[in-house]
LUMKEDREN-578841 format. One record per residue (C-alpha): x, y, z. Coordinates in Angstrom, 1 decimal. Example, Ala and Ser with C-alpha at 12.3 -4.5 7.8 and 13.67 -1.06 7.14 Angstrom:
2
<<12.3 -4.5 7.8>> <<13.7 -1.1 7.1>> 
% end
This chain:
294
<<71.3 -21.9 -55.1>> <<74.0 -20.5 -57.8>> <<73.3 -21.4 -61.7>> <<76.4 -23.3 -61.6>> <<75.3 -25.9 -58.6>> <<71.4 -25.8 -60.3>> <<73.3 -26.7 -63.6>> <<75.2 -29.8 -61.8>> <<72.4 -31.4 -60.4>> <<70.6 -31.2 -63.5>> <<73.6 -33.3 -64.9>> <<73.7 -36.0 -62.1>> <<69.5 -36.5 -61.8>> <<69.8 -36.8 -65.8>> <<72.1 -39.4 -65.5>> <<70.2 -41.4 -62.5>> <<67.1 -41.0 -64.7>> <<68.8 -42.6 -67.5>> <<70.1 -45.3 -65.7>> <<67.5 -46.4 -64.1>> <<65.0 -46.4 -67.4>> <<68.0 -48.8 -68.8>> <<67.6 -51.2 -65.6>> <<64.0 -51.0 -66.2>> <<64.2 -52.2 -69.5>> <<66.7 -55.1 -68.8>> <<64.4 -55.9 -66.0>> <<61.4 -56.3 -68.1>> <<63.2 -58.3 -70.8>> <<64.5 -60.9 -68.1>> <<61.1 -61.1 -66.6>> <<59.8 -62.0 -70.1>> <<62.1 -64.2 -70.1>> <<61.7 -66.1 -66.7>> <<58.1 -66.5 -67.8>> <<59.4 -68.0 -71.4>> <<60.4 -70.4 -68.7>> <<57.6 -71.4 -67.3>> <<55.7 -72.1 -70.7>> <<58.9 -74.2 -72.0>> <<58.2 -76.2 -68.8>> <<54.5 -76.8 -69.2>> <<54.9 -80.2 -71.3>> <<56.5 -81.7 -68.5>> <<53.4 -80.5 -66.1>> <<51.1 -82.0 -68.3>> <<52.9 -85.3 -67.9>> <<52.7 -84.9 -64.4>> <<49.7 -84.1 -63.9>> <<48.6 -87.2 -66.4>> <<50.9 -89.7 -64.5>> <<49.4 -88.0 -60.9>> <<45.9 -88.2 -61.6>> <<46.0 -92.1 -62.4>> <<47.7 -92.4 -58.9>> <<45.1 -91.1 -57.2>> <<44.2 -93.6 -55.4>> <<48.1 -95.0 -54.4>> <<48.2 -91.6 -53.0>> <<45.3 -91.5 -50.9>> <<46.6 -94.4 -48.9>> <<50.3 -92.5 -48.9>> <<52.0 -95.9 -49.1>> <<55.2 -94.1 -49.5>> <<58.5 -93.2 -47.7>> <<57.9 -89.6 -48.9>> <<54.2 -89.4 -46.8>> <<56.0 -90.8 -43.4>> <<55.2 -89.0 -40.8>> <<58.2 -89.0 -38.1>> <<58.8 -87.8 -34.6>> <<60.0 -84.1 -35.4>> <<63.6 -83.7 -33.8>> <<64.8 -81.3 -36.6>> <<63.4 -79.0 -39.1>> <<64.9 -77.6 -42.4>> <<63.9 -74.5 -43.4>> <<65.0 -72.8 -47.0>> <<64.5 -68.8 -47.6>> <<64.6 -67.7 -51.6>> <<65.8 -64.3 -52.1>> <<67.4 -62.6 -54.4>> <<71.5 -61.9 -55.0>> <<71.3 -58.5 -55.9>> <<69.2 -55.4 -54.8>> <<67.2 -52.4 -56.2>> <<63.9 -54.7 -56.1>> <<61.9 -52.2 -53.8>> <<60.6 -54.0 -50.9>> <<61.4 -58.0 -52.7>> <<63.9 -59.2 -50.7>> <<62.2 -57.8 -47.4>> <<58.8 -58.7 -48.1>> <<60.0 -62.2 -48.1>> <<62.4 -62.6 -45.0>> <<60.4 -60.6 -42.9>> <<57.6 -63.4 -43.6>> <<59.6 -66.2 -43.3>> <<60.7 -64.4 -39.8>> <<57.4 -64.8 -38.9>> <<56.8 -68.0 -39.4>> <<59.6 -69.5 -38.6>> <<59.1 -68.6 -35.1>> <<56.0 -70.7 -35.2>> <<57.6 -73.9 -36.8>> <<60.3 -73.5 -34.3>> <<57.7 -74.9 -31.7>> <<57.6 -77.8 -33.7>> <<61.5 -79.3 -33.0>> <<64.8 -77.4 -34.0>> <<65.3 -75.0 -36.6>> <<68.4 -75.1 -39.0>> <<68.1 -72.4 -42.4>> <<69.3 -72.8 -45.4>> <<69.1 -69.9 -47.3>> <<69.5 -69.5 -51.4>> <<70.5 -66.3 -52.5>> <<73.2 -64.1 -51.4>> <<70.7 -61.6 -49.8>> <<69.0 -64.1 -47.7>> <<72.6 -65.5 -47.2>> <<73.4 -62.3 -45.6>> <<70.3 -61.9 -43.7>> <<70.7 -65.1 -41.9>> <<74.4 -65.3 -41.4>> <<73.5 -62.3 -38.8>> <<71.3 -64.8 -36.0>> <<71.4 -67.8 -36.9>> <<74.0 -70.8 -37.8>> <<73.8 -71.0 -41.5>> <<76.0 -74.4 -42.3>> <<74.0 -74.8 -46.1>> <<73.5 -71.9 -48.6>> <<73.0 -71.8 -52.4>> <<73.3 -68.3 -54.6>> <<75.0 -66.9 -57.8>> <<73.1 -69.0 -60.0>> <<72.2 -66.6 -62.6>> <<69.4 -65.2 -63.5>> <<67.1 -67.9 -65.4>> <<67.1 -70.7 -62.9>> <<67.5 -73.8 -65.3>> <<65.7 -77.1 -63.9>> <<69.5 -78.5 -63.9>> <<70.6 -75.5 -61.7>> <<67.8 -76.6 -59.1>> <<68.5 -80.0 -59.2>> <<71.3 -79.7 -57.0>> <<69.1 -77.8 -54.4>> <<66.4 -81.2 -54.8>> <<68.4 -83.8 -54.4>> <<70.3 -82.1 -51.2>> <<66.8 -82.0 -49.7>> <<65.4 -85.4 -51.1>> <<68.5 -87.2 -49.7>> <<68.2 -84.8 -46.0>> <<64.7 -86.2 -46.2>> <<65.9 -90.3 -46.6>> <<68.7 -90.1 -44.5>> <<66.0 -88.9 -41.7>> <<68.3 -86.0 -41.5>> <<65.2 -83.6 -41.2>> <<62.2 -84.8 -40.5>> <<60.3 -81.8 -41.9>> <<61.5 -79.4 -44.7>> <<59.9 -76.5 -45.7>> <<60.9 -73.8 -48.4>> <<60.0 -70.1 -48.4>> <<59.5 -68.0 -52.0>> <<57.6 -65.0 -53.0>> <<54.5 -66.5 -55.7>> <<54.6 -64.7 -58.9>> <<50.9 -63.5 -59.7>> <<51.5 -61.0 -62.0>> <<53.7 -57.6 -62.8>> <<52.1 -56.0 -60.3>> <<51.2 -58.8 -57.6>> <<53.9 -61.1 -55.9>> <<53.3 -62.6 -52.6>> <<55.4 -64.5 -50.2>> <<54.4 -68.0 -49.8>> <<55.6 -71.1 -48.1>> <<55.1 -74.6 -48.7>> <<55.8 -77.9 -47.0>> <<57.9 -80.6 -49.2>> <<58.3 -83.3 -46.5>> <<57.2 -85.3 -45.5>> <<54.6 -84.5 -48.6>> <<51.2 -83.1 -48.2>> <<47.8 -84.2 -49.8>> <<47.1 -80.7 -50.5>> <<50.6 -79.8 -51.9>> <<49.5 -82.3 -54.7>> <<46.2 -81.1 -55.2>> <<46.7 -77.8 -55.6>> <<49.6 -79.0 -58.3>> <<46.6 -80.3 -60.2>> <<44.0 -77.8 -59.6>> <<46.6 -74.8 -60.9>> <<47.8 -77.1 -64.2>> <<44.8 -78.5 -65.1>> <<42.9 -74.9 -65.8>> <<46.1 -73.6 -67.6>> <<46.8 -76.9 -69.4>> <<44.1 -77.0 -72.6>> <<43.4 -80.3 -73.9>> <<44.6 -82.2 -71.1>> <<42.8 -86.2 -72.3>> <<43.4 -89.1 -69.6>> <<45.4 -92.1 -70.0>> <<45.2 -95.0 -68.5>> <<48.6 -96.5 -67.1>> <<49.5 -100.4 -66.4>> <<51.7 -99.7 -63.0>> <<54.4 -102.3 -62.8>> <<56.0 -103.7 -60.2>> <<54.0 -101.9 -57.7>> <<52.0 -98.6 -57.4>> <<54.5 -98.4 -54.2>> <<57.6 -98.3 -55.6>> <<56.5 -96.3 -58.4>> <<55.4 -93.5 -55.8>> <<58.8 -93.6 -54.6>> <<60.3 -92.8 -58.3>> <<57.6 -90.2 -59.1>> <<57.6 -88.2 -56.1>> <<61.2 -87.6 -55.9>> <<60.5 -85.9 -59.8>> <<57.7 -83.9 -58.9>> <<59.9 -82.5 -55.6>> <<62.2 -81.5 -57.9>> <<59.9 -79.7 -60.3>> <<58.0 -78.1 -57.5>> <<61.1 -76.8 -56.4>> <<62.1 -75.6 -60.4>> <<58.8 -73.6 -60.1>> <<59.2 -72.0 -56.4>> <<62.5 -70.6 -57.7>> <<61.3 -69.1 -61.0>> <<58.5 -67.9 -59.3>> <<60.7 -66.1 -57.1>> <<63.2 -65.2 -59.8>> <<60.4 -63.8 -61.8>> <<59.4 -62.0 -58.8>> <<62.4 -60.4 -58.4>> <<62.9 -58.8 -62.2>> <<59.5 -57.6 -61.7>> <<59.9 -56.2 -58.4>> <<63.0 -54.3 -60.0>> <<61.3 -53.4 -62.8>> <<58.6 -51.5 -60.7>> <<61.3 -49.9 -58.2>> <<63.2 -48.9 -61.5>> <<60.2 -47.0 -62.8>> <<59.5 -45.6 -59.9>> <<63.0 -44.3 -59.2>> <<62.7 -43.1 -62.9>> <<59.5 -41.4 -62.4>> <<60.8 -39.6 -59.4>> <<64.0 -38.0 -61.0>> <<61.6 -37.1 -64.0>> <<59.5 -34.9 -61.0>> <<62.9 -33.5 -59.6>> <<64.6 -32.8 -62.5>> <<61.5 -30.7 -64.0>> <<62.1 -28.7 -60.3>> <<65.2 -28.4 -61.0>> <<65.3 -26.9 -64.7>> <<62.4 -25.0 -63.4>> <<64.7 -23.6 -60.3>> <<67.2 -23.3 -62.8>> <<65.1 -21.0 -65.2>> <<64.0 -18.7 -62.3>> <<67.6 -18.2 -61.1>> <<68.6 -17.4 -64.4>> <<65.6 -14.8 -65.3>> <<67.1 -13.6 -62.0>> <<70.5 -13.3 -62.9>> <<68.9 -11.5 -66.5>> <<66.9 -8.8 -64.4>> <<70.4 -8.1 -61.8>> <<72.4 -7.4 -65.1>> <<69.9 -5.5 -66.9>> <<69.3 -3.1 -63.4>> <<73.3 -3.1 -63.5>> <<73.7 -1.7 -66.8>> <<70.1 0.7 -66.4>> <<71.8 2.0 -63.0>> <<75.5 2.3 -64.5>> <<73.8 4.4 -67.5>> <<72.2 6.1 -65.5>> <<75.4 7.2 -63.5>> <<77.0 7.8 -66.4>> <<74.4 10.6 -67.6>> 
% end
């Protein structure tokens, strides 16, 4: 390899390296910021939790239209990705496990997706007949953003549209563990709500009980409540996700940064042995002209 192609390569891994410590960075700060999220939102799950645990026993007996169980004639089924790339495995981890398990639920009645994000948009447009689709949000899901998404799938549910809706997201753990998930949001599930209050209650410090005078009926007031809690469960599956995602990039980014770091030190050391080369041809050029010469 000549000095001049050695030098070039140098140039263009240089630049890759420094691009991709920059998308690492912005990808950490929106992370942080995605889990500023879900501590702005914690008042809210207190309440929640507060108003939930004092409806205990309303929701044991599921006297509500959001616990109806229905013959299953067709099945929603909503995919979370991401709408842009460079997240290492992220967007794959995800569809390849909804993949999987939709094939399952498909034994259950017919399947219709409804994917939210463009890659998942993609993805899906391929096989199947995608007639709903959500992306280009942005990149901190705000509860209002969401909302739209809730009460398209609150209002499927009532209208008996679907008689089952489930929604697929990747669980943020930590910066170095996401997993993809899926939960059932109707008809609602005993243990969708008790793991709600299982997870809040050990991150929510202080949490004292109050004691609640339902009016006009523990009924109806299910039917308000549920439709809130839908709609912050799905708030949280999308941050999650969202979070996921900037973390996901900000380990591919590091990684990608890492490895032009390795190449670029082969290269300046390539680069260094070509040009001790080139040194030792000359000075044999001049020894041998000199010699000539004499």
């Amino acid at each position: 390899m000549e000095l001049k192609e050695v030098k070039a390569k140098i140039g263009s891994v240089k630049n890759i390296s420094e691009i991709t410590s920059a998308m690492e960075t912005f990808s950490a700060l929106k992370m942080k910021k995605t889990q500023k999220r879900f501590s702005e939102s914690k008042p809210f799950a207190e309440e929640m939790v507060r108003v939930l645990k004092n409806m205990k026993k309303n929701l044991k007996e599921r006297k509500s239209v959001f616990f109806e169980e229905r013959p299953v004639e067709n099945i929603l089924v909503c995919v979370v990705a991401s709408d842009r790339g460079f997240c290492g495995s992220f967007n794959a981890g995800v569809l390849k496990f909804a993949d999987k398990e939709i094939a399952k639920i498909r034994e259950q009645g017919k399947v219709e997706i409804m994917p939210i994000g463009k890659k998942a948009v993609k993805h899906y447009l391929k096989t199947e007949r995608v007639r709903y689709s959500f992306s280009g949000v942005g990149d901190y899901w705000e509860l209002g953003q969401t909302k739209e998404i809730s009460d398209f799938l609150i209002k499927s549910f009532l209208e008996n549209k679907y008689q089952k809706i489930y929604i697929f997201y990747t669980h943020f753990y930590s910066s170095f563990i996401q997993k993809p998930s899926i939960a059932q949001l109707f008809p609602m599930e005993d243990g969708t709500i008790e793991n709600f209050l299982k997870k809040e209650e050990k991150e929510i410090s202080g949490t004292h009980s109050s004691s609640y005078l339902l009016e006009p009926s523990p009924a109806v007031i299910l039917d308000e409540v549920i439709p809130v809690f839908v709609e912050y469960l799905i708030y949280q599956f999308i941050l999650s996700a969202n979070t996921s995602e900037h973390s996901a990039r900000m380990m591919a980014m590091r990684n990608a940064s890492d490895n032009a770091r390795d190449l670029l030190e082969g290269l300046r050391l390539a680069y260094n042995k070509a040009r001790q080369q080139q040194i030792t041809s000359e000075v044999c050029e001049i020894s041998s002209t000199k010699e000539a010469m004499e």
